[in-house]
LUMTI-510268 format. One record per residue: x, y, z of N, C-alpha, C, O in turn; residue in one letter. Coordinates in steps of 0.1 Angstrom, whole numbers, plus 5000, padded with zeros to 4 digits. Atoms other than C-alpha are relative to their C-alpha. Example, Ala and Ser with C-alpha at 12.3 -4.5 7.8 and 13.67 -1.06 7.14 Angstrom:
BEGIN
500949885000512349555078500950125000501950125007a 499149895000513749895071499250115008499750225009s 
END
This chain:
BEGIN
499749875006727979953858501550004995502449965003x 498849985005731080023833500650115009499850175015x 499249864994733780293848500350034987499950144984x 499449935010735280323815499449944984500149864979x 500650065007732780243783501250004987501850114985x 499350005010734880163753499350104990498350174992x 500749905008734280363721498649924992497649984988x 501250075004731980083707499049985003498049974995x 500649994990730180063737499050154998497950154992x 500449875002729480443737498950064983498050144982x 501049995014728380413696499049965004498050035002x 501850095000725480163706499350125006498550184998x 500549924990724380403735499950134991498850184989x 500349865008724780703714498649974989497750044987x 501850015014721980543685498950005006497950075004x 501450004991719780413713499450155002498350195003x 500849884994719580763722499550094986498350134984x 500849945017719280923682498649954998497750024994x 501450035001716380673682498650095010497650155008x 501049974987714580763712499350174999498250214999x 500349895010715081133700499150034992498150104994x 500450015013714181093668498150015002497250084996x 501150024999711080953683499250065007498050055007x 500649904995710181183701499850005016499050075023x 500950074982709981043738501350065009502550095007x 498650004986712081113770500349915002499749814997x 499650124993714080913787498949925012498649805015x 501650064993711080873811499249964995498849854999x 500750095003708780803789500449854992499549774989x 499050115007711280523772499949925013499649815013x 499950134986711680373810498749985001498649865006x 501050054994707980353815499349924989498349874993x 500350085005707580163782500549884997500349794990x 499150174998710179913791499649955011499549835011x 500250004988709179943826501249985011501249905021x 499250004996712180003837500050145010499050225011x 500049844995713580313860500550084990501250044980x 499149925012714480663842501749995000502449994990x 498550044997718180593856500849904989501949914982x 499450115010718480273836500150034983501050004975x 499549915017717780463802501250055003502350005000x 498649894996720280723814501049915000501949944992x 498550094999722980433823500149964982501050014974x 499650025017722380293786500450064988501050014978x 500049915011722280573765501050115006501050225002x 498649955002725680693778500949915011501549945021x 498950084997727580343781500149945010501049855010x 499250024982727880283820499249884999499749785004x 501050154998724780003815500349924985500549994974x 500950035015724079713786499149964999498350005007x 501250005002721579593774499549934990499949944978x 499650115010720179303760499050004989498350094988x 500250045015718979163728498450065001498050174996x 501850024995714979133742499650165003498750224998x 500649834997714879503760500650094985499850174981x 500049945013716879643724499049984993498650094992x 501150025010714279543702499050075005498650174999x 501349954998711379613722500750145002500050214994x 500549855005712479993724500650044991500850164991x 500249935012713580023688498450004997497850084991x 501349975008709879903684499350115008498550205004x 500749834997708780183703500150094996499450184997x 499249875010710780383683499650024988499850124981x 500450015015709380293654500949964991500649944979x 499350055008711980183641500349864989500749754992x 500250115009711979963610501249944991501149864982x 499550035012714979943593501249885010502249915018x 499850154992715679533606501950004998502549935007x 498550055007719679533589500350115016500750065026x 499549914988720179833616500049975014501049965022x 500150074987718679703645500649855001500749825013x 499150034999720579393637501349985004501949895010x 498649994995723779523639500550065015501650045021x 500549974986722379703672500749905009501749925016x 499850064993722079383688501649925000502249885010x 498650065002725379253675500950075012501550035023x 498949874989727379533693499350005015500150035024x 500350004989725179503724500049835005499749805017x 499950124991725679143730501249894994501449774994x 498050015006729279103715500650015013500450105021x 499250034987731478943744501249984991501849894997x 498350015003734878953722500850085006500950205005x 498749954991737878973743501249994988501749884985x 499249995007740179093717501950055005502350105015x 498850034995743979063714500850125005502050125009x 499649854997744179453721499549985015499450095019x 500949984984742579393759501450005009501550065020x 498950004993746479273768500550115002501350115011x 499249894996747479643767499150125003499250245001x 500649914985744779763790500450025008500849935015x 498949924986746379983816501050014995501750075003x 498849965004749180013797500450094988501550124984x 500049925013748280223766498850055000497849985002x 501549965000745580453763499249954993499349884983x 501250115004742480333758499850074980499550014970x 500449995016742280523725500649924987500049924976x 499850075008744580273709499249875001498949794992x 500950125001742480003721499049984991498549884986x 501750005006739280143706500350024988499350024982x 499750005012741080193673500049844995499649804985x 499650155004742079803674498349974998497849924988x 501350055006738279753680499649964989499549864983x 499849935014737779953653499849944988498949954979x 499650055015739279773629500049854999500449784989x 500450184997738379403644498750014990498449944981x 501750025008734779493632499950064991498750064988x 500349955011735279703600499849904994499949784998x 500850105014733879563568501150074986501650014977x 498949985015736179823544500350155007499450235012x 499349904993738680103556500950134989501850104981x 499849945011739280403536500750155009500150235016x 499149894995742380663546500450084990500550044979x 498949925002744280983539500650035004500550075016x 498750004990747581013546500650124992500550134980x 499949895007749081363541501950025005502850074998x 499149944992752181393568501249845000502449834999x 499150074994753281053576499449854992498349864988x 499850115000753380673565498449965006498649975018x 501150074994749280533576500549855012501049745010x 499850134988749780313608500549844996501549774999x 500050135003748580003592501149944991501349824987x 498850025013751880063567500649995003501549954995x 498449914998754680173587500849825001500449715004x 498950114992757779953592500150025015499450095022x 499750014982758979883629500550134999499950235004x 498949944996761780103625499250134995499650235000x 500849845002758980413608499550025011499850115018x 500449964992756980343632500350095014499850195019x 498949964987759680353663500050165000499450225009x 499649895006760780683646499150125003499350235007x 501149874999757380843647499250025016498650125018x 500049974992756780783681500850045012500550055024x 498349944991760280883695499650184995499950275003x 500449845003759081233680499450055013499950155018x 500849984997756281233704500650085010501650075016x 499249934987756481503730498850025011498050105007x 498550014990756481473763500449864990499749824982x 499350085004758881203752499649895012499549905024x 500550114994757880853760501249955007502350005004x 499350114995759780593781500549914989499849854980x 499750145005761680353767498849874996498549824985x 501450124998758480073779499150114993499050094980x 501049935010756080313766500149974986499349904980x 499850035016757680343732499649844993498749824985x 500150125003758179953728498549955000498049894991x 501250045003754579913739499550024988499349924980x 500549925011753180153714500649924982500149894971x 499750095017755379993684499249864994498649834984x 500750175000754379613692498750025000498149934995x 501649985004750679753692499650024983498649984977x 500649935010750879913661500349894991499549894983x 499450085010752679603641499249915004499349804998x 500650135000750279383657498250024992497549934988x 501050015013747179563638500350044992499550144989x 500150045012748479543609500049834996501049794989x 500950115003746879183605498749995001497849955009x 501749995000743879243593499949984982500749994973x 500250065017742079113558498950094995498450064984x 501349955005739079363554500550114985501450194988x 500049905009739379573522500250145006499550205014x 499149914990741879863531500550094987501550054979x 499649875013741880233502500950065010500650065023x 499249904995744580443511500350084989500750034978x 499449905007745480743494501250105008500850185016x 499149914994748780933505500550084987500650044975x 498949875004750681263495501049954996501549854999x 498650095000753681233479500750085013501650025017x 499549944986754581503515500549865007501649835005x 500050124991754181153538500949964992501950004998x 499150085006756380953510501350055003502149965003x 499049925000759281243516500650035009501850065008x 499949934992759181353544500949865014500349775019x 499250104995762381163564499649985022499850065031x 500749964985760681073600501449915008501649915020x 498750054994764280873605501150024992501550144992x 499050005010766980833579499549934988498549864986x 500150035012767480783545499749814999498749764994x 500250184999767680353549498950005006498249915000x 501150044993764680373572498550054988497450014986x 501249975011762880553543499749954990498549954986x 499250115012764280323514499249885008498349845000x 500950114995762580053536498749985001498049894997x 501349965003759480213541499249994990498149944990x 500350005014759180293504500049864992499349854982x 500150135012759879913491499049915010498649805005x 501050034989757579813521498550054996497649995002x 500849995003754780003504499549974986498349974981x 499950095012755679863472499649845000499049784990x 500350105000755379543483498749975007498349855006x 501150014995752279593502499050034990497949984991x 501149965010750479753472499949914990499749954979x 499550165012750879403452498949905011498449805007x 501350074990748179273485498649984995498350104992x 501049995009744579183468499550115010499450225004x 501049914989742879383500500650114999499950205005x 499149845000744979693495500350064991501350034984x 499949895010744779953473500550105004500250145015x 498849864997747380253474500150064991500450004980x 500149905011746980553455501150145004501050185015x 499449914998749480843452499450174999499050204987x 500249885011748581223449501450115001501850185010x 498649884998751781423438499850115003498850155008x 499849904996752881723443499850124990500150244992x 499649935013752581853409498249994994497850014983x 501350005006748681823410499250124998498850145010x 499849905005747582153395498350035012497249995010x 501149944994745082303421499149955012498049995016x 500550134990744382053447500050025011501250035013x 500049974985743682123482499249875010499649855021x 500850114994741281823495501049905007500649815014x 498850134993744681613508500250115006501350155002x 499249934994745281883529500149975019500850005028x 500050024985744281723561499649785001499149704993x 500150144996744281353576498749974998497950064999x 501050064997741581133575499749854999500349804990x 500350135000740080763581498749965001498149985011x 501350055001736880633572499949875000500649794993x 499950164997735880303585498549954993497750044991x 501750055004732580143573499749865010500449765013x 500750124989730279943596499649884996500049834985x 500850115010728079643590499250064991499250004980x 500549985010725779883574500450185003500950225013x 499949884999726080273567499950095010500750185011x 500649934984724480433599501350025013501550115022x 499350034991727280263617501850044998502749985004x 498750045008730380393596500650135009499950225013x 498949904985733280633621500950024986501349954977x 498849965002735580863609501050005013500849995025x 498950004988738780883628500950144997501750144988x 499149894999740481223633501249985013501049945024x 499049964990743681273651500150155006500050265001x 499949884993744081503681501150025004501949945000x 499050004989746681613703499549965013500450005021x 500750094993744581443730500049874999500249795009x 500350195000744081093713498950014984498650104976x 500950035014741980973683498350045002497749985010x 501149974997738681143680498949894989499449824980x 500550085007735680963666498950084997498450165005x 500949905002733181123643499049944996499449914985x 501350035008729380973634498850044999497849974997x 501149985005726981213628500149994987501250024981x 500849995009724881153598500850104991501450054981x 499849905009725881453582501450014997501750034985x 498649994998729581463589500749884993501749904985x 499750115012729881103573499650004989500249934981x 500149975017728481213539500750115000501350114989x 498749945008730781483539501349945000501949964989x 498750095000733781273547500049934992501149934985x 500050105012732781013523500050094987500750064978x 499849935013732381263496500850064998501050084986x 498750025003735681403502501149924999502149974996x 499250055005737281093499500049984987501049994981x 500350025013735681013467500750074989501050024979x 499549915009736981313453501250025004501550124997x 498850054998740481263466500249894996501449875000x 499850135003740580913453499850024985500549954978x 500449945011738981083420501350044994501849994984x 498849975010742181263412501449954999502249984990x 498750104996744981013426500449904991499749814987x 500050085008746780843406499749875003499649835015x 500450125003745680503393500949905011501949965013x 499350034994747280233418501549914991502649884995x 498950065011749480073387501450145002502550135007x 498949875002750880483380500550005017501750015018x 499449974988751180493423501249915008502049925017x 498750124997753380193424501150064992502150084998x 498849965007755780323398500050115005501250115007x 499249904993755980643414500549985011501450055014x 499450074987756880463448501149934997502049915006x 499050105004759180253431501150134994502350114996x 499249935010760880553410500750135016501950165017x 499549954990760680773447501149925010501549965021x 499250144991762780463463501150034990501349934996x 498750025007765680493440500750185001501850205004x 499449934997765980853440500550075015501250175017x 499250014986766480823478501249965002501749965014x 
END
């Protein structure tokens, strides 16, 4: 039995149970066609148990379930033993940054808006430092340093990575004028990366409200499996219903729709760095 299921963990368990749903059955009748107890559904279908390759399959086919690319990725995530390089700051950082690292170990293509601040995977040391010396209660010393060296260590990742930010986040000074000036030629030189696309939307966009709030869309192995990521004052929330991911996806589209081109978002990065 898990104490504490990761958030990956918890997705698998959450589909098993959309299937079973879907299908129409209890959790009792689901244990009595694995022949298991009703408990052991219940442990799986919220994380505390896993569950392997042989009992997945046989109750998607109970489920009826046919679509093989899905239940693939199923088994993937239920019999995935990667000890990732985020596990070292277990107990020392909330688990929510761990399950972001997950996150973004197993994306396939990662698609943000940034409205307020610098996107994680961008910041310099000294932005990042900056943004979490803000934080209130005010961290420790050890805290802070954790939390930096986390954040600078995922950004090493190669998966295809859209970002769209505000010119607000470009302006908006989260330390001093030199720490901004670094930021700024830091996202210049990052937007020149094949995997990374960076788009600007100014300030001068005649009617535009859709950048008005954060967001992160991750994509899975296949669609079914694709997480938004909202920020709380709690921790990072994760969002995957069905419905909630086609509106997310179709407001990035149309945020990405009016943003400038990434050629015009580099010369305005480059032109906002000089008048700093």
């Amino acid at each position: 039995m898990r104490r504490e299921p990761t958030a990956r963990q918890l997705r698998l368990a959450t589909e098993l149970r959309r299937l079973r749903e879907a299908a129409g059955l209890t959790a009792r009748q689901a244990a009595a066609l694995l022949g298991v107890s009703p408990a052991q559904i219940t442990h799986i279908e919220s994380g505390l148990a896993g569950v392997s390759e042989k009992r997945l399959r046989r109750l998607a086919s109970h489920y009826a379930c046919t679509n093989e690319e899905f239940i693939d990725a199923l088994v993937s995530m239920a019999t995935d033993r990667t000890q990732g390089w985020w596990e070292e700051y277990r107990g020392s950082l909330p688990t929510s940054f761990l399950d972001l690292s997950e996150l973004d170990h197993h994306a396939t293509f990662r698609r943000e808006v940034a409205v307020l601040f610098v996107p994680g995977l961008l910041q310099t040391e000294n932005y990042a430092r900056a943004v979490f010396s803000s934080r209130v209660p005010e961290l420790t010393s050890e805290e802070l340093e954790l939390r930096v060296q986390h954040r600078m260590a995922r950004q090493v990742f190669a998966f295809p990575y859209t970002v769209v930010i505000h010119e607000a986040a470009l302006r908006i000074r989260v330390s001093d004028r030199a720490a901004s000036q670094a930021q700024l030629a830091r996202l210049t030189e990052l937007s020149e990366a094949e995997h990374i696309t960076l788009r600007v939307v100014p300030f001068d966009l005649d009617g535009f409200s859709r950048a008005s709030s954060t967001m992160t869309y991750v994509d899975g192995p296949v669609p079914k499996l694709d997480t938004v990521v909202r920020d709380a004052p709690h921790g990072s929330v994760f969002i995957d219903s069905e419905a909630q991911l086609n509106a997310y996806r179709t407001r990035f589209h149309k945020v990405e729709g009016v943003a400038l081109d990434p050629e015009r978002s580099r010369d305005f990065i480059h032109q906002l760095t000089k008048e700093l």
